[in-house]
C-alpha positions in Angstrom: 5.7 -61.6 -60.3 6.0 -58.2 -58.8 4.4 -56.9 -55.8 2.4 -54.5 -57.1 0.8 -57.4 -59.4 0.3 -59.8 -56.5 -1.2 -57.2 -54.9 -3.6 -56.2 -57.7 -4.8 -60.4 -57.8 -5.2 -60.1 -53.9 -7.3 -57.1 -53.7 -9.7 -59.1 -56.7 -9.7 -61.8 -54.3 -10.7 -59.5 -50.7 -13.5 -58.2 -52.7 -15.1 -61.5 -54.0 -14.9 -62.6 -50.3 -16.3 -59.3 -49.2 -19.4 -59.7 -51.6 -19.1 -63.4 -50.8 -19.7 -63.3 -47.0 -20.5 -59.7 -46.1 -19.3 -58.3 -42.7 -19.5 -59.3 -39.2 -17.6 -62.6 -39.1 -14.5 -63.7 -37.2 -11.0 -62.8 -38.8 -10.0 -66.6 -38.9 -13.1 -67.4 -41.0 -12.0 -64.2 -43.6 -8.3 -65.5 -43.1 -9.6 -68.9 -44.9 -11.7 -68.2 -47.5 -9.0 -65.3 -48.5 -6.6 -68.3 -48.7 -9.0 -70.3 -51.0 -9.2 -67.3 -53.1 -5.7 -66.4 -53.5 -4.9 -69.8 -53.9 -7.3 -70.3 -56.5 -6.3 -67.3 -58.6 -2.6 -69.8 -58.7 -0.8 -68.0 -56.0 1.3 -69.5 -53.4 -0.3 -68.5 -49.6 1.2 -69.3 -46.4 -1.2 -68.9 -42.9 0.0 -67.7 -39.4 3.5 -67.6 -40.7 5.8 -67.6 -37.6 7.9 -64.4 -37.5 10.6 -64.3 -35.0 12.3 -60.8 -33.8 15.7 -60.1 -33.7 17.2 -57.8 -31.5 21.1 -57.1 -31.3 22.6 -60.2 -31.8 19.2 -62.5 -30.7 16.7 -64.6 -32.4 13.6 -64.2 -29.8 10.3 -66.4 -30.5 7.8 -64.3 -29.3 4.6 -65.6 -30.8 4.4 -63.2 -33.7 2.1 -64.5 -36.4 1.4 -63.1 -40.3 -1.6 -63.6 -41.1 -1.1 -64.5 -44.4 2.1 -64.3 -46.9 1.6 -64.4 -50.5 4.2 -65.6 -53.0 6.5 -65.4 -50.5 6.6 -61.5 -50.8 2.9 -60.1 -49.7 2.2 -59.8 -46.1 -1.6 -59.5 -45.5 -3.2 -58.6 -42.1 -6.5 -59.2 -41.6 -8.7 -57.5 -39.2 -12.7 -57.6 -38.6 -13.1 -54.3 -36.0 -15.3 -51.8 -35.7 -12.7 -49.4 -36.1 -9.3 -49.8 -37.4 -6.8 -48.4 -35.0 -3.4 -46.4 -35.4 -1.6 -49.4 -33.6 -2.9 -51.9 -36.5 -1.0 -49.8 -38.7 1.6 -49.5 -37.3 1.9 -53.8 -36.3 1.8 -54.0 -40.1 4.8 -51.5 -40.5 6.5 -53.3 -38.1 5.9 -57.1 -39.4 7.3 -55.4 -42.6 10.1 -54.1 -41.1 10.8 -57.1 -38.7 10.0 -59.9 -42.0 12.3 -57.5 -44.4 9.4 -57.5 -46.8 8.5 -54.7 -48.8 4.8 -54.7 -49.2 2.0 -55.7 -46.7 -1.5 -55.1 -47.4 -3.7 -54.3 -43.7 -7.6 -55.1 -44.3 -10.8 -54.8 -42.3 -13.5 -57.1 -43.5 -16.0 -55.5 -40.6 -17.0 -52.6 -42.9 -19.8 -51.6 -44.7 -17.4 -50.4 -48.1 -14.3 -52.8 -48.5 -13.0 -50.1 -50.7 -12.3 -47.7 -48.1 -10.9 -50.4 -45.6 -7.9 -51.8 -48.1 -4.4 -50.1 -46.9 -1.3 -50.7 -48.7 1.5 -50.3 -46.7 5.4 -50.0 -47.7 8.9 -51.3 -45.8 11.1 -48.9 -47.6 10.3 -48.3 -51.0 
């Protein structure tokens, strides 16, 4: 399965839970029913996948967490703010970069349109 089709079955999935449980909820309660979702549409999901940096020659474990990883190939970052911020951006670019995956996804469930808070986000493509 291609990226581009995960990410079409995971964006079907962020809006059920959207129209499911509305805003205003902690991230770790949207992080879990996105799981069931995505797992019941029969893809593979991983939570608070460990993601260690490398730098030189060095494996450091600095605590670095996806949210979820789908199929082995999707990172998704889940936020519930008032405002997203530049910097959660760019920690999705950079868990990208860091993971060598090519596709994250970076959504904010604390929104009155889910549509406008869905951002697809590309590691060299």
């Amino acid at each position: 399965m291609t990226d581009n089709e995960i990410s079409f079955i995971v964006r079907g999935c962020i809006f059920r839970v959207y129209n499911t449980l509305g805003p205003g909820l902690l991230e770790s309660a949207y992080e879990a029913a996105l799981a069931f979702e995505i797992e019941k549409a029969g893809l593979k999901v991983m939570r608070q996948v460990g993601l260690p940096m490398i730098y030189e020659t060095i494996e450091v474990d600095v605590g670095y967490r996806l949210d979820v990883l789908v199929e082995d190939q999707v990172i998704l970052e889940i936020k519930s703010v008032e405002h997203l911020l530049e910097v959660h951006h760019k920690q999705l670019l950079t868990y990208l970069r860091l993971s060598r995956y090519k596709l994250g996804l970076l959504v904010n469930f604390n929104t009155d349109d889910i549509s406008h808070s869905i951002f697809r986000k590309v590691n060299n493509l």
